[in-house]
C-alpha positions as CSV (number, residue, x, y, z in Angstrom):
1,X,-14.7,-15.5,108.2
2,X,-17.3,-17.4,105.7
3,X,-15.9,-14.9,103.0
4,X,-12.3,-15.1,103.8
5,X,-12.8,-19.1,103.5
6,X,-14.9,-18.9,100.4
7,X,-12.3,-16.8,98.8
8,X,-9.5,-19.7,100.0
9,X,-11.8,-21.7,98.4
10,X,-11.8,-20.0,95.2
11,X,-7.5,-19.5,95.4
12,X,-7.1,-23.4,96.3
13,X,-9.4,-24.1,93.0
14,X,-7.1,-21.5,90.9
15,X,-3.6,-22.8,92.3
16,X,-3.4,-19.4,93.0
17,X,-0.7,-19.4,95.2
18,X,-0.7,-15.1,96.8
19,X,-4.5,-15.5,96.9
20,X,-3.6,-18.7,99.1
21,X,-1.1,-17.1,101.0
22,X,-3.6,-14.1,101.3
23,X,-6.4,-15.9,103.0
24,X,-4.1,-17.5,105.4
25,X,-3.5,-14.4,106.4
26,X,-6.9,-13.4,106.8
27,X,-8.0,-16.3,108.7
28,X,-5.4,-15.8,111.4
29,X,-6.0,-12.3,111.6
30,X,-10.2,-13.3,112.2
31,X,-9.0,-16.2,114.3
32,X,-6.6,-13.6,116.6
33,X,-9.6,-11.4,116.7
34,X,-12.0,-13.9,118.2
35,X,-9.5,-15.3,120.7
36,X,-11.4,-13.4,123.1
37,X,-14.5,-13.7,122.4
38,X,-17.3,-15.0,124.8
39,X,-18.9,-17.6,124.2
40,X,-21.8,-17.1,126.2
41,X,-22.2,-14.1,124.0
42,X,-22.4,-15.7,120.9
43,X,-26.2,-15.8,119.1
44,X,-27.7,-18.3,117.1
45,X,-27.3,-16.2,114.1
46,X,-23.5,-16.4,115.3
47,X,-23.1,-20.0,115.9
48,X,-25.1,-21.0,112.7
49,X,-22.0,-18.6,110.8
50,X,-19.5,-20.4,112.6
51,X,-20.9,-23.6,111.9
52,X,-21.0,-22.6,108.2
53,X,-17.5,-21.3,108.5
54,X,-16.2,-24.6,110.3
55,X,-17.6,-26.8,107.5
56,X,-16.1,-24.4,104.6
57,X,-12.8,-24.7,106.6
58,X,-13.1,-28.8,106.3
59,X,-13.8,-28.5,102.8
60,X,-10.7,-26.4,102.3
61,X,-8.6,-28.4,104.7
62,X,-9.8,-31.7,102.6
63,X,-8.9,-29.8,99.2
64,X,-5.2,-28.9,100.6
65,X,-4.3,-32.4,101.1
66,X,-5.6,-33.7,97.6
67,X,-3.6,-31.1,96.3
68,X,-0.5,-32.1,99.0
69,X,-1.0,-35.7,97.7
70,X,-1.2,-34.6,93.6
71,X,1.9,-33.2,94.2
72,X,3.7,-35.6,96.3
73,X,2.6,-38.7,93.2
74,X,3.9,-36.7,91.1
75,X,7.1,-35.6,92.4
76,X,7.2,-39.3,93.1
77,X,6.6,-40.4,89.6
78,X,9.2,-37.6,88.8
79,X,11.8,-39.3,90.9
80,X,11.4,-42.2,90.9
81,X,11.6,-43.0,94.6
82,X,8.8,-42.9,97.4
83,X,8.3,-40.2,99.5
84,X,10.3,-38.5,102.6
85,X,7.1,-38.5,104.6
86,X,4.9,-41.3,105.3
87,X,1.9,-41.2,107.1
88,X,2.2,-43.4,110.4
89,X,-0.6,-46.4,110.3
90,X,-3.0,-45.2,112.5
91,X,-2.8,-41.4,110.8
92,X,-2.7,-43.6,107.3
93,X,-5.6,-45.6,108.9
94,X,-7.8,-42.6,109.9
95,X,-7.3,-40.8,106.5
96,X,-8.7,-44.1,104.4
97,X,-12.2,-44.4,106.8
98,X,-12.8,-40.8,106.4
């Protein structure tokens, strides 16, 4: 999973948008494949991976909206006119603490 996030990583930084699409894939593929998993069973070689791979995944998420909200100010500027989508206060709210 660390890998398959790394190489999102790498595709987000690129704009490259198979290598995206790619790792996507991959993720839900891992994520299908650990559905099951015990967690009783998991080691502390395990859960220090995970945690590694939950922090790369925050860092990827936080890159995908920058690059979401590049896109929409620019289509904006483009237009002319504001957005469809508007984030609700509270969601709006949330997003300018973090």
């Amino acid at each position: 999973m660390v890998a398959v996030l790394q190489e999102e990583r790498q595709a987000l930084a690129g704009l490259d948008l198979d290598a995206i699409m790619g790792a996507a894939t991959g993720k839900q593929a891992l994520c299908d494949s650990l559905d099951g998993a015990d967690p009783a069973q998991v080691d502390d070689e395990c859960r220090g991976l995970l945690d590694a791979a939950r922090r790369l995944n925050e860092v990827n998420r936080q890159v995908r909206n920058l690059i979401a909200a590049n896109v929409a100010a620019r289509l904006e500027a483009l237009v002319g006119s504001p957005a469809l989508y508007r984030a609700n206060p509270a969601y709006a709210y949330a997003g300018a603490r973090g």
